[in-house]
Phi, psi and omega in degrees: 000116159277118206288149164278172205238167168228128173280105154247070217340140196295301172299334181270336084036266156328297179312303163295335190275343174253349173269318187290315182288288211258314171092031142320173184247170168308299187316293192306337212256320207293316191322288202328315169283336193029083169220135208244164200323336175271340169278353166304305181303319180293286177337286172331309162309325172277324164319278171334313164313314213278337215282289190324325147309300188307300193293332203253304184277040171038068188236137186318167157234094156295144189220133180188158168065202200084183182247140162196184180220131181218124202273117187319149149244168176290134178297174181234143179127167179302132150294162152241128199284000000 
């Protein structure tokens, strides 16, 4: 048997770790994303439909594709002299 998959796009992703997981608010989720709030919600929503297919009809979550960016951090930890 092969399980059906739900695609979820890498910005819709994004998108549940910061409103649901970091618990922003939208306007705080959408900067974050440099998006602007209503395109935060459509994202967002959609994240939501699809997580809620998967969960409720027993379906795999591929998380792929989407437009993203992904920003270095300062390293973290002791120089060495």
């Amino acid at each position: 048997m092969v399980l059906e998959r739900v695609s979820l796009a890498v910005e819709e992703l994004e998108s549940v770790r910061l409103k649901d997981l970091e618990g922003l608010d939208q306007e705080e989720a959408a900067a974050t994303m440099n998006v602007s709030q209503p395109t935060f919600h459509r994202i967002l929503e959609s994240a939501h439909k699809k997580i809620a297919d998967a969960l409720v009809r027993g379906k795999a979550i591929k998380i792929e594709g989407g437009e993203y960016v992904i920003k270095r951090r300062a390293r973290q930890g002791r120089r060495r002299a």
